[in-house]
PAZAPA-4460 file (N, C-alpha, C; in steps of 0.05 Angstrom, whole numbers, plus 32768, in hexadecimal, padded with zeros to 4 digits):
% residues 96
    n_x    n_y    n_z   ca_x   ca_y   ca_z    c_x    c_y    c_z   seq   type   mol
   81C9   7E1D   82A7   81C5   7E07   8295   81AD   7E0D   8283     1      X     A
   81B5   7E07   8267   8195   7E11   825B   818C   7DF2   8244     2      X     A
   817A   7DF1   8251   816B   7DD1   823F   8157   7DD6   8239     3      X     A
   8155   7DD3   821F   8141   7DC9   8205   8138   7DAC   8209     4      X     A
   8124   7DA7   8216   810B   7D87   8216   8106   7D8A   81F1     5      X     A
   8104   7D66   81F3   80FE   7D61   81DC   80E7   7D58   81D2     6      X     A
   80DA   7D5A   81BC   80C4   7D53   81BB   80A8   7D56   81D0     7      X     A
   8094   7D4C   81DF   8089   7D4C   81EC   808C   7D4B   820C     8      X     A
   80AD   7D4F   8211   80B6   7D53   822B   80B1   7D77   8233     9      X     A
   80B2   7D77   824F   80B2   7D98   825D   80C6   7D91   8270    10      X     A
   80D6   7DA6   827B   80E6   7DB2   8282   80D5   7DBD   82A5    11      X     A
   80D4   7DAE   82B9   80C6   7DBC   82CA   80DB   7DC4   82EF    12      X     A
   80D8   7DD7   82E8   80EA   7DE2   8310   80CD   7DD8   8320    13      X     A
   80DC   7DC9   8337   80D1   7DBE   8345   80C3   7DCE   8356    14      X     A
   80B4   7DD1   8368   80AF   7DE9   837C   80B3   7DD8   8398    15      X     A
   80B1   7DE8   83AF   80C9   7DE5   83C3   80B3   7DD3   83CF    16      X     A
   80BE   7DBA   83E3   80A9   7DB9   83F0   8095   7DC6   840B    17      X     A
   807F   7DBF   8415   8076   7DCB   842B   8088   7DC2   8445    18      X     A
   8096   7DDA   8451   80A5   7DD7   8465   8095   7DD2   8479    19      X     A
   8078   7DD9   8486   806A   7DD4   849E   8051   7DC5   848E    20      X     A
   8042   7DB5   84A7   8027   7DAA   84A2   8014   7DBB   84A6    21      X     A
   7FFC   7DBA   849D   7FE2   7DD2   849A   7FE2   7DDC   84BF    22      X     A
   7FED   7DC3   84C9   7FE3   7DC7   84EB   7FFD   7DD9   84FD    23      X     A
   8012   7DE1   84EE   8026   7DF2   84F5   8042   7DE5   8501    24      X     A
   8042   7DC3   84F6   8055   7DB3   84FD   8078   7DBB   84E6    25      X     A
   8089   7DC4   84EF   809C   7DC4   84E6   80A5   7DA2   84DA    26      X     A
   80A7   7D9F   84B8   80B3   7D8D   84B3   80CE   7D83   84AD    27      X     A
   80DD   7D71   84AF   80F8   7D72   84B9   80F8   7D6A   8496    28      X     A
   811C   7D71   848A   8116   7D68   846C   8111   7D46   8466    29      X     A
   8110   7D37   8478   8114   7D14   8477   80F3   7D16   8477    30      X     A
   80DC   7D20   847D   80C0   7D18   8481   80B4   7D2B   8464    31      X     A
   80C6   7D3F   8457   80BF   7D4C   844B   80AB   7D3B   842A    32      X     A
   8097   7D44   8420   8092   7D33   8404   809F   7D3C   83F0    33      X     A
   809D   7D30   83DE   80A7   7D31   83C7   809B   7D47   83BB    34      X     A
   809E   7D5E   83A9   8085   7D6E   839A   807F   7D62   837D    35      X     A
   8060   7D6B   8383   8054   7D61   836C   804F   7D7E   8364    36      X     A
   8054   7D90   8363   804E   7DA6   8357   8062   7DB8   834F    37      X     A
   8066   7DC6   8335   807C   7DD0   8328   807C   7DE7   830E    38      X     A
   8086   7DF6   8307   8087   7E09   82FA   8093   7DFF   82DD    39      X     A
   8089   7DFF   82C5   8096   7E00   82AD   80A9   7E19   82A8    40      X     A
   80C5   7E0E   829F   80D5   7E21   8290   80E1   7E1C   8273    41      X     A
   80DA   7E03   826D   80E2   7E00   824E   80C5   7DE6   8243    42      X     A
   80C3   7DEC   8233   80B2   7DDC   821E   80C1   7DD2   8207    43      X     A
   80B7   7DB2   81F8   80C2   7DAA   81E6   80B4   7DB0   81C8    44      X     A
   80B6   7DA9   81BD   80A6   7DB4   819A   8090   7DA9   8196    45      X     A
   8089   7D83   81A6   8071   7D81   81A0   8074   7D67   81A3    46      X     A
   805B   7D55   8199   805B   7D3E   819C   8061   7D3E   8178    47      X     A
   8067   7D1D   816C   8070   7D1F   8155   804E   7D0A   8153    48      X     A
   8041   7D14   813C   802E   7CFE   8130   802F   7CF2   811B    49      X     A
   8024   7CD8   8113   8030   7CCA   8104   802E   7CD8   80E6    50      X     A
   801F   7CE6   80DD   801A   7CFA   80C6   8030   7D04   80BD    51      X     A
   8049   7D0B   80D5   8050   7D1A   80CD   805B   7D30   80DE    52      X     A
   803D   7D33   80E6   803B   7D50   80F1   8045   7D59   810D    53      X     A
   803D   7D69   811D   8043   7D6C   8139   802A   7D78   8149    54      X     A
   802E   7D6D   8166   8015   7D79   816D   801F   7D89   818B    55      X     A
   8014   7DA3   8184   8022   7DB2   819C   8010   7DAA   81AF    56      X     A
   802C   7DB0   81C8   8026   7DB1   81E6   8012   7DC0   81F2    57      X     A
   7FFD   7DB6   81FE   7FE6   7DCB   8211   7FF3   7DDD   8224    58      X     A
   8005   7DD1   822D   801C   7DE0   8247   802C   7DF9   8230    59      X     A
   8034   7E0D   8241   804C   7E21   823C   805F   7E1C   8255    60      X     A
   8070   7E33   8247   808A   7E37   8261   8076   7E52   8273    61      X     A
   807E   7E51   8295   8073   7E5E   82A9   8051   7E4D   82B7    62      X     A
   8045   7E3F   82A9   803A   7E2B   82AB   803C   7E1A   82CC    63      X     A
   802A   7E25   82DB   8030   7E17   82F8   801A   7DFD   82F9    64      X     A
   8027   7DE4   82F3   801D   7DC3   82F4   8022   7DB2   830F    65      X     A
   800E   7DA2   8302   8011   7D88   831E   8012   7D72   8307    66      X     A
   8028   7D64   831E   8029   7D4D   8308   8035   7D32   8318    67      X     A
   8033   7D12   8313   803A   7D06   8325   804B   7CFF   832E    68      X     A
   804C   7CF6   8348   805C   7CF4   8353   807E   7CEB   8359    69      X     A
   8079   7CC6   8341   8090   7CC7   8339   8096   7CCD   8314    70      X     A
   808E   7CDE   8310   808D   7CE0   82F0   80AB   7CE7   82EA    71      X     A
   80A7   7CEA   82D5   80CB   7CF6   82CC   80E6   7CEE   82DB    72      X     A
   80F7   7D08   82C9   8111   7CFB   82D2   8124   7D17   82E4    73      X     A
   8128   7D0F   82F6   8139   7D2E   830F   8153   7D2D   82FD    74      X     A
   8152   7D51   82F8   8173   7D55   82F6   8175   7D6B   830C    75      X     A
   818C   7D70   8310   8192   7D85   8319   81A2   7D94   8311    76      X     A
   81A9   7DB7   8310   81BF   7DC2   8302   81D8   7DCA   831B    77      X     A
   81E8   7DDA   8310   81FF   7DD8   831B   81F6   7DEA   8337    78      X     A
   81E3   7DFE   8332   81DF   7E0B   834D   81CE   7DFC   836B    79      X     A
   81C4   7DE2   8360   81B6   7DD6   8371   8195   7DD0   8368    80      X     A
   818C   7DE0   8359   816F   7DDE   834E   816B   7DCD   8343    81      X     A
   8153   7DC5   834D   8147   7DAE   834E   8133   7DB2   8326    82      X     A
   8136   7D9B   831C   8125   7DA1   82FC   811E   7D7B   82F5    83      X     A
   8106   7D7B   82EA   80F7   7D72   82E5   80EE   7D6C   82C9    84      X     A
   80FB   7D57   82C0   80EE   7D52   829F   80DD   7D3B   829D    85      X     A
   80C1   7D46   8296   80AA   7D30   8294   80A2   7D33   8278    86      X     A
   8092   7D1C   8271   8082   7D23   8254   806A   7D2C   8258    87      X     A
   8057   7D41   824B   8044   7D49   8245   802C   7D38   8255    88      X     A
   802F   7D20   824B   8014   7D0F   8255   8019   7D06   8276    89      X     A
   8036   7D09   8288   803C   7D05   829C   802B   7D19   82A9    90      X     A
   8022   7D37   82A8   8020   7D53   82AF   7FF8   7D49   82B0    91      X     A
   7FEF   7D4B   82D0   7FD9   7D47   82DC   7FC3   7D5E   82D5    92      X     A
   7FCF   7D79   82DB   7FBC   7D8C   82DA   7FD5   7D9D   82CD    93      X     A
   7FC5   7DBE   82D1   7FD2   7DD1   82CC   7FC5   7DE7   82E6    94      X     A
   7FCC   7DF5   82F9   7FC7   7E03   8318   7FC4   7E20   830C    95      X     A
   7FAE   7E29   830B   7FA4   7E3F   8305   7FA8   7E55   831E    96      X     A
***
């Protein structure tokens, strides 16, 4: 599946959650969290400003973010992968 975000939207693959707790507890998938952390693979062209103009995105594509929790909207593609479209200002940090 290949998608183009529009404007100030990103395109983000989810990353998997933590299968055990720091203390070596196996988690079953029903206790599992949600991830807040995710990989960019597509970027949109920008925000539109009233000028006119556009103002590019701080984020790129490959870009590993945290962002909240219920932000955006889940698609999934035909293989099962999990993707993530939030807007720019949804996106918390960027994980160096």
């Amino acid at each position: 599946m290949k998608l183009q975000p529009l404007a100030d939207r990103v395109i983000v693959k989810q990353l998997d959650a933590e299968e055990t707790t720091k203390g070596g507890i196996v988690l079953p998938d029903t206790a599992k969290e949600k991830p807040q952390e995710g990989e960019i693979i597509a970027v949109g062209k920008g925000k539109a400003l009233e000028d006119g103009g556009i103002q590019k995105l701080e984020v790129k594509v490959g870009d590993r973010i945290l962002y909240g929790k219920y932000g955006g909207t889940e698609i999934s593609s035909k293989d099962g992968t999990e993707y993530l479209i939030i807007k720019e200002e949804d996106i918390l940090a960027i994980a160096k």
